[in-house]
Structures are given as structure tokens and as C-alpha cells.
N, C-alpha and C positions, 0 to 999 in steps of 0.2 A: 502371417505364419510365424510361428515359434523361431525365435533364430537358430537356440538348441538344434531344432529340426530342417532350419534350411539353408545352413551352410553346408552339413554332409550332402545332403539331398544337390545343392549347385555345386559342389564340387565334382558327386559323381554324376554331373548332367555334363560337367564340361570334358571329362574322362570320357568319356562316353565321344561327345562329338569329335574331339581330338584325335582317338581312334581309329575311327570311321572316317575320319577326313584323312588322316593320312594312307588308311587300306584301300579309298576309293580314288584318291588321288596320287598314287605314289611320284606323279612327276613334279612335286611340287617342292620347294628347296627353300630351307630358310635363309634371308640374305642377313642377318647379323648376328654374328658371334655371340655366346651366351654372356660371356664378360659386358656385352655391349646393353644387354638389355635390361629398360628401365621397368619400377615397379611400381605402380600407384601406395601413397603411403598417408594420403590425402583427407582421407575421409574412411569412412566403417568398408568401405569395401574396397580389399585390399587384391592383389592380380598385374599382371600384365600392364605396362600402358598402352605396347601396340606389337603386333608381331608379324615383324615381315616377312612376306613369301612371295618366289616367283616362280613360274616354269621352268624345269631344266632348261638348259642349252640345248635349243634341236629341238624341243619338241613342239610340233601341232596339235592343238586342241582338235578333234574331231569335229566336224560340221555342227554347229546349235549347241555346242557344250559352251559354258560360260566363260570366255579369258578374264583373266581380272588383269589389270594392271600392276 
């Protein structure tokens, strides 16, 4: 694919899931400050390198919903 055409197109794929993860998940909480986070700078494709998140405090996943770690 065009790159023209597919860095808009994967930026708003990841808007998108970012989104939706956070309206379907709201008890999810990120554990590092934005000061703290690093940025791939490495190579053509540039982003995040990792972004953590846990559970609130207190909360239970419902039965067969997926904990992450």
C-alpha cells in the first residue's frame, strides 16, 4: 500500500481501537505517567513502545472476561 495512504488510514485504525477500548473498558488505568513514556524512534515506524495498563483497585473482571496481567 501507498504510504501516502496508509499512515492516515493506521492512525485512524488505531483511534478507533483506542476508543472502543477505553468505552468498553473503563476500568482499565494506565500505570505510567506520560513524562514516563518512551517512543519508538528506531526505524520507519514511529509510536509507542509499550503502554501499560491495569485494572482499577477493587475491580473483578466478570466470569470468562479476559484479565490481562
Amino acid at each position: 500500500m501507498d504510504q501516502r495512504l496508509g499512515q492516515p488510514l493506521a492512525r485512524a485504525e488505531l483511534e478507533i481501537v483506542l476508543r472502543q477500548l477505553c468505552e468498553r473498558r473503563p476500568h482499565l488505568r494506565e500505570l505510567d505517567d506520560a513524562e514516563s513514556l518512551r517512543f519508538r524512534d528506531d526505524s520507519s515506524v514511529h509510536g509507542l513502545r509499550a503502554l501499560r495498563v491495569a485494572w482499577r483497585l477493587g475491580y473483578v473482571p466478570p466470569r470468562g472476561e479476559i484479565a490481562w496481567a
